[in-house]
N, CA, C and O atoms as CSV, one atom per row, in Angstrom:
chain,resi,resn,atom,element,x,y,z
A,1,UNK,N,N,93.243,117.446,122.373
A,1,UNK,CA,C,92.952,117.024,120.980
A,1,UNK,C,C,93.050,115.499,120.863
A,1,UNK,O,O,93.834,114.799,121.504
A,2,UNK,N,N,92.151,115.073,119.959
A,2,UNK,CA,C,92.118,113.635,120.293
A,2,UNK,C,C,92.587,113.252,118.864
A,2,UNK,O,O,91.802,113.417,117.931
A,3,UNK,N,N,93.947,112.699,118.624
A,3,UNK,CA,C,94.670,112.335,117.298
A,3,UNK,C,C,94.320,110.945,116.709
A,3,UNK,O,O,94.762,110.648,115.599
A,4,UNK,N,N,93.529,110.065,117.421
A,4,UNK,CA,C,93.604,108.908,117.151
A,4,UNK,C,C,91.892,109.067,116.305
A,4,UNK,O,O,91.514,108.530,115.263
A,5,UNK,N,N,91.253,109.870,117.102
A,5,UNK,CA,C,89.665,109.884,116.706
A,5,UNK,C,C,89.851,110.645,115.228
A,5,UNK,O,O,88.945,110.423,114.425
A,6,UNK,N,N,90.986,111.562,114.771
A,6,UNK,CA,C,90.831,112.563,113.805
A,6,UNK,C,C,91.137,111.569,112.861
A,6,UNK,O,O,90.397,111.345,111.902
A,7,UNK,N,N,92.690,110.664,113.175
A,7,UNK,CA,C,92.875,110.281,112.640
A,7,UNK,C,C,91.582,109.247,111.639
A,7,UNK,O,O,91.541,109.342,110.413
A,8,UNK,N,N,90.873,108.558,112.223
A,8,UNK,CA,C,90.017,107.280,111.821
A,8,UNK,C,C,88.834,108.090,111.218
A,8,UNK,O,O,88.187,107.641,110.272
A,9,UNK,N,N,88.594,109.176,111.731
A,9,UNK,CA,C,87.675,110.410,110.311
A,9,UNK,C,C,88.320,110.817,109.062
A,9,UNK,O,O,87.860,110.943,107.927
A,10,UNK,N,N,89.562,111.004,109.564
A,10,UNK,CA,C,90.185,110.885,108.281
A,10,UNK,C,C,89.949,110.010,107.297
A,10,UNK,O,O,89.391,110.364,106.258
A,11,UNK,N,N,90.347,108.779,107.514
A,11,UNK,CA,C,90.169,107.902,106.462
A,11,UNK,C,C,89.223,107.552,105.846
A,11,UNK,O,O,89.316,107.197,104.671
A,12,UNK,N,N,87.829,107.583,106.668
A,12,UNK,CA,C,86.220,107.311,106.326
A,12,UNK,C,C,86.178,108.300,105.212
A,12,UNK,O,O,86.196,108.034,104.010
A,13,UNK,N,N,86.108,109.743,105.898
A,13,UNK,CA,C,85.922,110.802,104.768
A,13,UNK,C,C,87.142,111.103,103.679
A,13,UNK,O,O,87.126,112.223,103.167
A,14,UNK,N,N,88.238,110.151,103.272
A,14,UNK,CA,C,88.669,110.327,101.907
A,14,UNK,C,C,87.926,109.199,101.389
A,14,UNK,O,O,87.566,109.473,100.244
A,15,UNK,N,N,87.512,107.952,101.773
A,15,UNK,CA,C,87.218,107.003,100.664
A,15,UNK,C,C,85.426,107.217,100.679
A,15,UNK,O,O,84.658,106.685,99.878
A,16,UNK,N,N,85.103,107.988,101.629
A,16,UNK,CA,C,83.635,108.585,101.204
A,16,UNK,C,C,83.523,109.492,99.810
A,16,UNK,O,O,82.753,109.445,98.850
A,17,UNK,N,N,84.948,110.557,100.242
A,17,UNK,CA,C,85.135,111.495,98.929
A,17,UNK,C,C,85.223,110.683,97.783
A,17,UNK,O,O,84.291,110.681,96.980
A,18,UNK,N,N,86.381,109.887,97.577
A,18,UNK,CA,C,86.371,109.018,96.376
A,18,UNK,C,C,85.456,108.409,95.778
A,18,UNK,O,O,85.588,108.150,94.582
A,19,UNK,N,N,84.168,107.996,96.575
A,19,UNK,CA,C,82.792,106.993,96.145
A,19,UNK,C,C,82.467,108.312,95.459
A,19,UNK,O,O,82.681,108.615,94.286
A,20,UNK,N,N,81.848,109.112,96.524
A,20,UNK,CA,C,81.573,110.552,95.538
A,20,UNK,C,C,82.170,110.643,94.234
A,20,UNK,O,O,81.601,110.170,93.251
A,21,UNK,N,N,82.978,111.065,94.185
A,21,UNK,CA,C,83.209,110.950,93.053
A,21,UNK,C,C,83.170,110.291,91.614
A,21,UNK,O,O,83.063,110.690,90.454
A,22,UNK,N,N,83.321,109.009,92.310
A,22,UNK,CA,C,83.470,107.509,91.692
A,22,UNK,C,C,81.750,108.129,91.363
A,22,UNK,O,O,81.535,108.716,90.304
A,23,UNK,N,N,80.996,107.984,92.049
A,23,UNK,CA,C,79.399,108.289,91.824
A,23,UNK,C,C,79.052,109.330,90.547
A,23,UNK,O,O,78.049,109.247,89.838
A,24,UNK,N,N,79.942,110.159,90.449
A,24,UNK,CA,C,79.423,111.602,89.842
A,24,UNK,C,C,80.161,111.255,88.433
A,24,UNK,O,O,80.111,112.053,87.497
């Protein structure tokens, strides 16, 4: 398992979620 790669998706896809939102 690669923790460092999950980790740095992590963060993209919450402040992607938030624009989303921010958008809607």
């Amino acid at each position: 398992m690669h923790t460092s790669v999950g980790l740095n998706h992590n963060k993209p896809t919450k402040m992607r979620l938030v624009m989303m939102k921010t958008a809607l």
